[in-house]
mmCIF file of the N, C-alpha and C atoms, coordinates in Angstrom:
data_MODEL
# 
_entry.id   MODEL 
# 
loop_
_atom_site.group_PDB 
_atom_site.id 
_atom_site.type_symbol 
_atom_site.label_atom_id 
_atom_site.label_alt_id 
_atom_site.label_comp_id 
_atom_site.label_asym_id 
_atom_site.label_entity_id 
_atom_site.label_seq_id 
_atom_site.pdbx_PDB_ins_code 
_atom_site.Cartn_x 
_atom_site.Cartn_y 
_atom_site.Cartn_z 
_atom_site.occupancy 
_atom_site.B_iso_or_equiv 
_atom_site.pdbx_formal_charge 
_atom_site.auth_seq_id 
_atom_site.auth_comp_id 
_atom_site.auth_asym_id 
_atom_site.auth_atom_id 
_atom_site.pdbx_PDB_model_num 
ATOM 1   N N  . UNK A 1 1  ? 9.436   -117.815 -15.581 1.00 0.00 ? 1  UNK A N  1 
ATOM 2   C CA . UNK A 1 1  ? 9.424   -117.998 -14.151 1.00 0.00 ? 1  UNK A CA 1 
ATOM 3   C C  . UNK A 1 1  ? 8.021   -117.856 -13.591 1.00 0.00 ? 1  UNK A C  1 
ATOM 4   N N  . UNK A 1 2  ? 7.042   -118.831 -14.241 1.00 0.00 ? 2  UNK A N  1 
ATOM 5   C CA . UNK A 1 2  ? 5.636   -118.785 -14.055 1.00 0.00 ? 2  UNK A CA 1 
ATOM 6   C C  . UNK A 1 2  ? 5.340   -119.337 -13.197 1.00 0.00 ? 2  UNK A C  1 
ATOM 7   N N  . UNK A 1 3  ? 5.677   -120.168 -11.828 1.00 0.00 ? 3  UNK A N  1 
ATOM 8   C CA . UNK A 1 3  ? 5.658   -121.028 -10.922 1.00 0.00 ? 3  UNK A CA 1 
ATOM 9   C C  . UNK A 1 3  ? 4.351   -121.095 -10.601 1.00 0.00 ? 3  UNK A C  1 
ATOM 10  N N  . UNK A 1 4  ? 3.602   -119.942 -10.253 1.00 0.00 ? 4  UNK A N  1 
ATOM 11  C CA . UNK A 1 4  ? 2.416   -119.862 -9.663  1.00 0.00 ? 4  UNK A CA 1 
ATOM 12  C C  . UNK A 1 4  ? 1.654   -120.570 -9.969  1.00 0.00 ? 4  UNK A C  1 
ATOM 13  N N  . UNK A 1 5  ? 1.228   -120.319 -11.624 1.00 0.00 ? 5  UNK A N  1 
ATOM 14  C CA . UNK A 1 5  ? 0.624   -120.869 -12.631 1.00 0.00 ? 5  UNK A CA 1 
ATOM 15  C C  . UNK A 1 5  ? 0.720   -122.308 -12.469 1.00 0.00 ? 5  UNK A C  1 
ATOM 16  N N  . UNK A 1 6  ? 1.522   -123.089 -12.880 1.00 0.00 ? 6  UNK A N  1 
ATOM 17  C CA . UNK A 1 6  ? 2.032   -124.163 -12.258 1.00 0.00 ? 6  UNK A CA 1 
ATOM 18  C C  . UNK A 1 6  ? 1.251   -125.175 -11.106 1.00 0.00 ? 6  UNK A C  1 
ATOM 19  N N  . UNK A 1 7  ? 1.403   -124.292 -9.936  1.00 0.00 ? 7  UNK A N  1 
ATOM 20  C CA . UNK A 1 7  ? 0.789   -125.045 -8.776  1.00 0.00 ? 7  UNK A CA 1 
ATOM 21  C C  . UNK A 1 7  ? -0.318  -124.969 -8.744  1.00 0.00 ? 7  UNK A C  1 
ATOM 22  N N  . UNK A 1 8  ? -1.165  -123.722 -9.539  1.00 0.00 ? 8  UNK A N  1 
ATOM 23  C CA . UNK A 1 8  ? -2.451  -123.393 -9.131  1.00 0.00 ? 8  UNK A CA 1 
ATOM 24  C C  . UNK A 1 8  ? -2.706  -124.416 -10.195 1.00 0.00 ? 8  UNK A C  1 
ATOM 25  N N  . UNK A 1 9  ? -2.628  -124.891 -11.010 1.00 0.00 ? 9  UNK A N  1 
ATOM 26  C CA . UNK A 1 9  ? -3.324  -126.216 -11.886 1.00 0.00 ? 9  UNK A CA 1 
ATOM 27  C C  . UNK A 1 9  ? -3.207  -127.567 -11.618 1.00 0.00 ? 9  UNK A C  1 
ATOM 28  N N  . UNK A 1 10 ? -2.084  -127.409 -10.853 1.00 0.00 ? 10 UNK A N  1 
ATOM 29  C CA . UNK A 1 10 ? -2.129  -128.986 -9.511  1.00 0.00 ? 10 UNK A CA 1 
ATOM 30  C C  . UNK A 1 10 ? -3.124  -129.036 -8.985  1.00 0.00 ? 10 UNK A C  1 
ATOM 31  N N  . UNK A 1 11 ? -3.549  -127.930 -7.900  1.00 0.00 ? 11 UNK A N  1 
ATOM 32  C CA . UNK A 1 11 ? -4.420  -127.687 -6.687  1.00 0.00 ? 11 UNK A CA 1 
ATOM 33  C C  . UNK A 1 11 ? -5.643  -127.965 -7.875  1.00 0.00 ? 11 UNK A C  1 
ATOM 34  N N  . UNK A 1 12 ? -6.197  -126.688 -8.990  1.00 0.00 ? 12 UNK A N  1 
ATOM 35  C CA . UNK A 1 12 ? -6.858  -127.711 -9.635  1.00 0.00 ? 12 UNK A CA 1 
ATOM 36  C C  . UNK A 1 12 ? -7.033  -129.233 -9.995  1.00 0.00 ? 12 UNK A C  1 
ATOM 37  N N  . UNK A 1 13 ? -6.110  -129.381 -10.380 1.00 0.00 ? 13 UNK A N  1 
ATOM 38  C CA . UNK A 1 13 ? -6.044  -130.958 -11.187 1.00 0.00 ? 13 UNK A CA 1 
ATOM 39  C C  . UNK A 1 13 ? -6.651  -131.777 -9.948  1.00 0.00 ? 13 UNK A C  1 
ATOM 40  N N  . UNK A 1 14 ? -6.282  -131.474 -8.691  1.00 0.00 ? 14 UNK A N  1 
ATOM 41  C CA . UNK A 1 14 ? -6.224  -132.337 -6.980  1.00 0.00 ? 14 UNK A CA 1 
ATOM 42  C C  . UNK A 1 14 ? -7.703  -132.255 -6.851  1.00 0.00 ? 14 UNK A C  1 
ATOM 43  N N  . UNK A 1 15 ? -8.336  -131.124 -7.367  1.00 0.00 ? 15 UNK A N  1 
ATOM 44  C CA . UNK A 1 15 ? -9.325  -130.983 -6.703  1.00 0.00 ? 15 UNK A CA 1 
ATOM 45  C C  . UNK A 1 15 ? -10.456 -131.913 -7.688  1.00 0.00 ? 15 UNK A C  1 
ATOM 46  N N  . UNK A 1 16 ? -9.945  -131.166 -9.056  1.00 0.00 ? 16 UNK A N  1 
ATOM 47  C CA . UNK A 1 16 ? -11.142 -132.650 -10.068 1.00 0.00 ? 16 UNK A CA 1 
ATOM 48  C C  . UNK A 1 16 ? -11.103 -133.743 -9.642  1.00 0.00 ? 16 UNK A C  1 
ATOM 49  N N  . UNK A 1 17 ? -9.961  -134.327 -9.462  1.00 0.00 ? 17 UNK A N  1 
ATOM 50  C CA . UNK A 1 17 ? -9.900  -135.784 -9.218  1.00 0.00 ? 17 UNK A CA 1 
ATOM 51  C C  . UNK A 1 17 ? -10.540 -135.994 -7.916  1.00 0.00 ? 17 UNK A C  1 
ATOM 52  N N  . UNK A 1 18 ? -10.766 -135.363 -6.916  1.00 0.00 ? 18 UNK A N  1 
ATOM 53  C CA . UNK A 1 18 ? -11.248 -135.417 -5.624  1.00 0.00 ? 18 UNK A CA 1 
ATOM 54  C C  . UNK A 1 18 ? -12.970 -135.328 -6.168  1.00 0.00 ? 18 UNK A C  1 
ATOM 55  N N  . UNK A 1 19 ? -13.415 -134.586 -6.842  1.00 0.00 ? 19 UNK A N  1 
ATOM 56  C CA . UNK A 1 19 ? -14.999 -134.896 -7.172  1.00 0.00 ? 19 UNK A CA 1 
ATOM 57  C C  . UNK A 1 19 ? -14.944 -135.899 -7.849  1.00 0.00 ? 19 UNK A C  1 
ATOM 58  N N  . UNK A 1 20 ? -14.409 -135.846 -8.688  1.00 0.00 ? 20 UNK A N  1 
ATOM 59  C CA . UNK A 1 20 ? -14.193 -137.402 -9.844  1.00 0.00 ? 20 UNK A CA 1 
ATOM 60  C C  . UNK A 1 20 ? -14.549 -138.846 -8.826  1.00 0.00 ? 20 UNK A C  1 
ATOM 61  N N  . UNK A 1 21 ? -13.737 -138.795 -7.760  1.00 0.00 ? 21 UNK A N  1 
ATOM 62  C CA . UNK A 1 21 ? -13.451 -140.112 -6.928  1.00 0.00 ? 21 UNK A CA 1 
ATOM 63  C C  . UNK A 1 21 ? -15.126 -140.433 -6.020  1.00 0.00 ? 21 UNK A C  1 
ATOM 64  N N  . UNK A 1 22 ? -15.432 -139.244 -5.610  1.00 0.00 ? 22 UNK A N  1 
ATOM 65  C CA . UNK A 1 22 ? -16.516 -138.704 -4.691  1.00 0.00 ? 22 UNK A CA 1 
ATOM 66  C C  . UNK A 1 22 ? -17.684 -139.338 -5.446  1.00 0.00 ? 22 UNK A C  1 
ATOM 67  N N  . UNK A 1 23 ? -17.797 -139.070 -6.982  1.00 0.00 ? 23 UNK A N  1 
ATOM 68  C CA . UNK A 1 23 ? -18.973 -138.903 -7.937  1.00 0.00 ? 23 UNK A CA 1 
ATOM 69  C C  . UNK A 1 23 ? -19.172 -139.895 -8.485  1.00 0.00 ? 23 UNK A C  1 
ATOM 70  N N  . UNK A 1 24 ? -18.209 -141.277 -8.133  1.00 0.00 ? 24 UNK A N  1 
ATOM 71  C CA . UNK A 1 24 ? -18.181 -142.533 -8.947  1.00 0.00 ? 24 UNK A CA 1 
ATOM 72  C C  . UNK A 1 24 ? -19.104 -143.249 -8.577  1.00 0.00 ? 24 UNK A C  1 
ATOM 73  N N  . UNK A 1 25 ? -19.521 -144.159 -9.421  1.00 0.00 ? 25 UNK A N  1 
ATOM 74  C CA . UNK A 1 25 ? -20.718 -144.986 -9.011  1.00 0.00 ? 25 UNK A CA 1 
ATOM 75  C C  . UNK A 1 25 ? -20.107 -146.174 -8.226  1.00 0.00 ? 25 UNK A C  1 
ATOM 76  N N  . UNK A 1 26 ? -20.518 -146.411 -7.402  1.00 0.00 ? 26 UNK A N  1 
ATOM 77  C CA . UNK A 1 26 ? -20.122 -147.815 -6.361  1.00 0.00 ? 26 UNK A CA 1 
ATOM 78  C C  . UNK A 1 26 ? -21.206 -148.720 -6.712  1.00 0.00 ? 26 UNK A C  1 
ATOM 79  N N  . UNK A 1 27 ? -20.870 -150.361 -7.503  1.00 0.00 ? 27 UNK A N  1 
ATOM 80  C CA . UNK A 1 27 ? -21.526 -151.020 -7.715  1.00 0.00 ? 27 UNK A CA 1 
ATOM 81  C C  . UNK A 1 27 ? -21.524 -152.016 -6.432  1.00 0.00 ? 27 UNK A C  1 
ATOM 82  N N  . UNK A 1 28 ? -22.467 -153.116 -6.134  1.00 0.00 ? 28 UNK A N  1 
ATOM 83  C CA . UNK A 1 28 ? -22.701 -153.920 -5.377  1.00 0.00 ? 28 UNK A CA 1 
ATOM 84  C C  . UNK A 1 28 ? -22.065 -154.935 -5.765  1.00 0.00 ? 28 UNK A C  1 
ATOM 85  N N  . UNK A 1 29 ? -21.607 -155.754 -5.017  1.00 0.00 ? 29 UNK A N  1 
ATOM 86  C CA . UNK A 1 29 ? -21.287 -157.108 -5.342  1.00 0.00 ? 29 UNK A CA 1 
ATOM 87  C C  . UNK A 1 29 ? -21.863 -157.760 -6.955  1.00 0.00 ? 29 UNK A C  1 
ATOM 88  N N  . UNK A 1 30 ? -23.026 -157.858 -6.242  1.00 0.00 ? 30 UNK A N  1 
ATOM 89  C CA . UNK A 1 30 ? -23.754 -158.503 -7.424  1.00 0.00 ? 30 UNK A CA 1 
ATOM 90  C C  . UNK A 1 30 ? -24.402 -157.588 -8.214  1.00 0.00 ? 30 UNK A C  1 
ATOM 91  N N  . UNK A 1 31 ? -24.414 -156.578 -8.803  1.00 0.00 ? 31 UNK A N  1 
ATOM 92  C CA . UNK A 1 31 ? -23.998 -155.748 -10.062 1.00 0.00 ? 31 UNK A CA 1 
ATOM 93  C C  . UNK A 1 31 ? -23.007 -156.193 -10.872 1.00 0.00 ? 31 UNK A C  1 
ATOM 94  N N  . UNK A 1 32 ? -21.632 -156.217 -9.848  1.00 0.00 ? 32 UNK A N  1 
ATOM 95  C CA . UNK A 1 32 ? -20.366 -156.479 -10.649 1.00 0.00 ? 32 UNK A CA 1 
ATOM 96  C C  . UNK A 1 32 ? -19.797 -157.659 -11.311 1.00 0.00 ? 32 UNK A C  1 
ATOM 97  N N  . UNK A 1 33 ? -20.817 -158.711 -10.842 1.00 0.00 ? 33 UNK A N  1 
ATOM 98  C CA . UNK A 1 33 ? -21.391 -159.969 -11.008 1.00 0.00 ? 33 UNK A CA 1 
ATOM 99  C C  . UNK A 1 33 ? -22.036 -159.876 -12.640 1.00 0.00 ? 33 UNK A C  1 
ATOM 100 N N  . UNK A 1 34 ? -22.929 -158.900 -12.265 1.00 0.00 ? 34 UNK A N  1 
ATOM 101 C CA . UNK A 1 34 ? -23.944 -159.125 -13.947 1.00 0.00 ? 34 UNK A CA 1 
ATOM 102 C C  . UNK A 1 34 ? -22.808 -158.841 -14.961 1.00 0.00 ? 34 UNK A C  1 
ATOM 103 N N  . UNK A 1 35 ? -22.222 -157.647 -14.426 1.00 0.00 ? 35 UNK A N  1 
ATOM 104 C CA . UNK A 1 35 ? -21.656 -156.854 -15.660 1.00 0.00 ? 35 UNK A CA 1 
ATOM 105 C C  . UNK A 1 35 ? -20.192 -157.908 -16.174 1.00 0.00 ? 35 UNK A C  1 
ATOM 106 N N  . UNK A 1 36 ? -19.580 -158.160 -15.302 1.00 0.00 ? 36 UNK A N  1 
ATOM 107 C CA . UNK A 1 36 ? -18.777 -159.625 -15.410 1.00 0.00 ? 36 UNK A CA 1 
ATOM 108 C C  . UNK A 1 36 ? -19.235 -160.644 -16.452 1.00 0.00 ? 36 UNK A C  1 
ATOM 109 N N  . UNK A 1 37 ? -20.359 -161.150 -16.497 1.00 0.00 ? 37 UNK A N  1 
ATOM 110 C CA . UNK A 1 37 ? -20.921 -162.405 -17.160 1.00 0.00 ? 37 UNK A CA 1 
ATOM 111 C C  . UNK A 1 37 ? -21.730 -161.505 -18.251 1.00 0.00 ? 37 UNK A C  1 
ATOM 112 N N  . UNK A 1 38 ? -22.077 -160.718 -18.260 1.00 0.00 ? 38 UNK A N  1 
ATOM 113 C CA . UNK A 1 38 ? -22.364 -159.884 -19.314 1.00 0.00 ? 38 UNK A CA 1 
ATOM 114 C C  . UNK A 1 38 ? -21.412 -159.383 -20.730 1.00 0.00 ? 38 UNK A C  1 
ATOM 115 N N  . UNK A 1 39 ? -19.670 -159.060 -19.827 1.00 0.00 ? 39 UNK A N  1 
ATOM 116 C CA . UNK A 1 39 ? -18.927 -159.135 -20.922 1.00 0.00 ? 39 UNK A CA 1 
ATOM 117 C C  . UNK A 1 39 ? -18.546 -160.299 -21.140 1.00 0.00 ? 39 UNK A C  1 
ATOM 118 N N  . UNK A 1 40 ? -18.806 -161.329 -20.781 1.00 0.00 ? 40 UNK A N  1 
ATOM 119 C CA . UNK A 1 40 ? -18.047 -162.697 -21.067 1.00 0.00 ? 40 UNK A CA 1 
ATOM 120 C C  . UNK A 1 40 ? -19.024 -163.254 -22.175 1.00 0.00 ? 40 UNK A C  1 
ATOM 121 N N  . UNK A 1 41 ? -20.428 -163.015 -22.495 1.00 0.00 ? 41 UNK A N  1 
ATOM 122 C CA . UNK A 1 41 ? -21.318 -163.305 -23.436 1.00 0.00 ? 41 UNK A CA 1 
ATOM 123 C C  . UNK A 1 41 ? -20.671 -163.408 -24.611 1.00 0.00 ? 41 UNK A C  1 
# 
């Protein structure tokens, strides 16, 4: 009857993914362009 445990690794888990999302690289249009025709080589 560990419940606590439980939620407190949600609230973790919520919170990585919240830096995770924050910390991602946002490419430009045309970045996503290169890297596109880059794997198609």
């Amino acid at each position: 009857m560990n419940k606590k445990s439980g939620t407190s690794k949600d609230a973790a888990d919520k919170l990585v993914r919240g830096i995770k999302r924050k910390t991602r690289k946002q490419y430009s249009a045309a970045e996503k362009i290169r890297i596109v025709l880059a794997g198609l080589r």
